[in-house]
C-alpha positions, 0 to 999 in steps of 0.5 A: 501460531494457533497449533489448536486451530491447525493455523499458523497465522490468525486468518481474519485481520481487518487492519492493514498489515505488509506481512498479511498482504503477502496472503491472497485469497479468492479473486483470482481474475484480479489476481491475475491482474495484478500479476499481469501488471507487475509484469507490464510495469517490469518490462516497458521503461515507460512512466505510467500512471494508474488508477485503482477503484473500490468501495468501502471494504473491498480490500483496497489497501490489502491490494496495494500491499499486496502489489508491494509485495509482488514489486519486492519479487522482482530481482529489483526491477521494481522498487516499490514504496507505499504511502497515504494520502495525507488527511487535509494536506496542506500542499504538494509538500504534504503528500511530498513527505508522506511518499518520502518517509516510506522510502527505503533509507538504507537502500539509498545509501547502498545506491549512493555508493553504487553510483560513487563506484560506477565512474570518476569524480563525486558522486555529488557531482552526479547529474541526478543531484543537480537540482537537489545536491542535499540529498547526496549529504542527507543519505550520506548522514544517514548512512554514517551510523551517527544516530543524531546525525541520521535523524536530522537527515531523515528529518531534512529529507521529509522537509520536516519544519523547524530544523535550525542552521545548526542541525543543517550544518551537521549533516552538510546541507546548506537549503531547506525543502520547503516549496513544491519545486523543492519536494519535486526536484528531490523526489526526482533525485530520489527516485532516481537514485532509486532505480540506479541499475547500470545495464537494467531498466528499473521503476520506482513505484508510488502506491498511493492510498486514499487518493480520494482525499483529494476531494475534501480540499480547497480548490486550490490546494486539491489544483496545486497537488496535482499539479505536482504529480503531474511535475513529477511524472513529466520530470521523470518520463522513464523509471517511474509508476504511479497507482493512485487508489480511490475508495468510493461509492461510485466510480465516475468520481474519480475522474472528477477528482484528477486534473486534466492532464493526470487523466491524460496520462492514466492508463486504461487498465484501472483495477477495479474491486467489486463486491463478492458474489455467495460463492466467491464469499466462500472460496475466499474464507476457504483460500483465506483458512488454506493459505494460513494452514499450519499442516495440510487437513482434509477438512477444507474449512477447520475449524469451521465445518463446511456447511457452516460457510454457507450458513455464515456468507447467507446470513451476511448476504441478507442484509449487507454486501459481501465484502472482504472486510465484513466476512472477515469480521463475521468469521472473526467474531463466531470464531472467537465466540466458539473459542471463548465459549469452549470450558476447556479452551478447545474447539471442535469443528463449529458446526453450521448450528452453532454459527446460526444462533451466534450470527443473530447476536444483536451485538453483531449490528454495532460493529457492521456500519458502512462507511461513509 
């Protein structure tokens, strides 16, 4: 809480962060989209598979986080899961254990005994744990408040390498996950699992970051992850959504990217993130200092005066695109300068003069590199 700043959060962070993504400023016509999405997603069985596109500092991952968050308000209806492309995956089994490690752990246990109590017999017993019945032990272990036990099965259950006979034994799993249609049929049981909601329909939902990654893998190996997506998704024609997410600089290569039979299944609808016009700039910066007020203020832009918004969008938009990442890191860096150049650690409004001569800071071109 910064009670001398009347915010109750620091409102220009630039590393993605789940409690942050719960704040959305600007951009309301993508707002709009993503609410609109959410509530698709919620209301048809259907498996879908979309696709979100930015550029370099757009606020992509902000997006998907937010997107979580929104999942997360839906009464269970969607069980969302965030999880990264692997940098130079391997295989399938790479972006297998980056999905799986963000699964909700204890909430698959609690799901287990859903199932248990929903009719006669085990729940090992269960259709969904028929090509992968070592998922019903690895949650069970998890859920036994044995720590040794718990990590070995998290470890068995993102296909970690290395775990002995001995290890398996002690949670009750008698196979190791190791090849494509092993990670498969386990994320099947998994997801599943998942969205076990006798009465009422419910998805599982794989954001997956920096799909674009893809691109910097042998033929082969780029061939054989899409090829488990696409396994996946016809394994699972109901109670599934997939969003991939892309950041490039021209948006025709993510098609190239996407095997043929995933961008048959793609929706139409693909969010897009462009760059900010000067006015969207400042309505961002200003929803972005609103939604982090710690009291209501008449002053729209504390502790910045409103005409300095103006001065610090214009000198960004001069020489650089407007995107979310970099005002933020303007802001960020002529408040703290304000802050620290203060003698009694006090700030006045920060007047559009005073943003001027700190924004011709050489030092400020060190940090404002585009992305390659």
């Amino acid at each position: 809480m910064y009670e001398h700043l009347n915010l109750r959060a620091w409102p220009f962070q630039t590393v993605p962060d789940a409690e942050f993504a719960k704040i959305w400023a600007g951009r309301h016509q993508t707002k709009e989209q993503l609410d609109r999405l959410v509530t698709k997603m919620a209301l048809s069985p259907k498996s879908s598979l979309r696709l979100l596109w930015a550029n370099f500092g757009m606020g992509k991952t902000h997006t998907l986080l937010h997107l979580q968050h929104l999942c997360r308000q839906s009464k269970g209806r969607l069980v969302p899961v965030y999880a990264v492309m692997p940098n130079r995956p391997g295989g399938f089994l790479d972006v297998y254990r980056s999905v799986v490690s963000g699964l909700p752990f204890d909430f698959l246990g609690d799901q287990l005994i859903k199932v248990g109590s929903s009719g006669g017999g085990s729940v090992a017993q269960h259709p969904m744990f028929a090509k992968s019945p070592g998922v019903v032990n690895a949650l069970l272990a998890i859920r036994s408040g044995d720590l040794e036990r718990s990590i070995v099965a998290q470890q068995w259950l993102i296909a970690q390498p290395g775990l002995s006979s001995g290890d398996m034994r002690r949670v009750g799993v008698t196979y190791r996950i190791k090849t494509p249609e092993d990670s498969i049929n386990a994320l099947t049981a998994l997801a599943r699992l998942a969205t076990f909601k006798p009465g009422q329909s419910s998805k599982l939902v794989v954001l997956l970051d920096e799909y674009q990654r893809i691109g910097e893998l042998k033929p082969a190996i780029r061939n054989e992850i899409n090829a488990g997506l696409h396994a996946f998704f016809n394994a699972n024609p109901q109670g599934l959504e997939y969003l991939l997410s892309f950041s490039f600089g021209r948006q025709e290569n993510v098609a190239y990217l996407l095997s043929n039979e995933l961008k048959s299944r793609a929706e139409p609808d693909v969010v897009n993130l462009d760059v900010l016009t000067k006015n969207e700039a400042i309505e961002f910066l200003l929803e972005l200092l609103a939604q982090c007020r710690l009291r209501s203020d008449d002053r729209s832009a504390y502790p910045f005066a409103s005409e300095a918004l103006p001065v610090l969008v214009g000198s960004i938009a001069d020489n650089k695109a407007l995107t979310p990442r970099r005002i933020m890191n303007y802001a960020n860096f002529v408040l703290q300068e304000s802050l620290s150049n203060a003698l009694d650690g006090q700030v006045g409004e920060i007047t559009a003069v005073q943003t001027a001569l700190l924004l011709n800071n050489p030092q400020l071109g060190s940090f404002d590199l585009d992305e390659q």
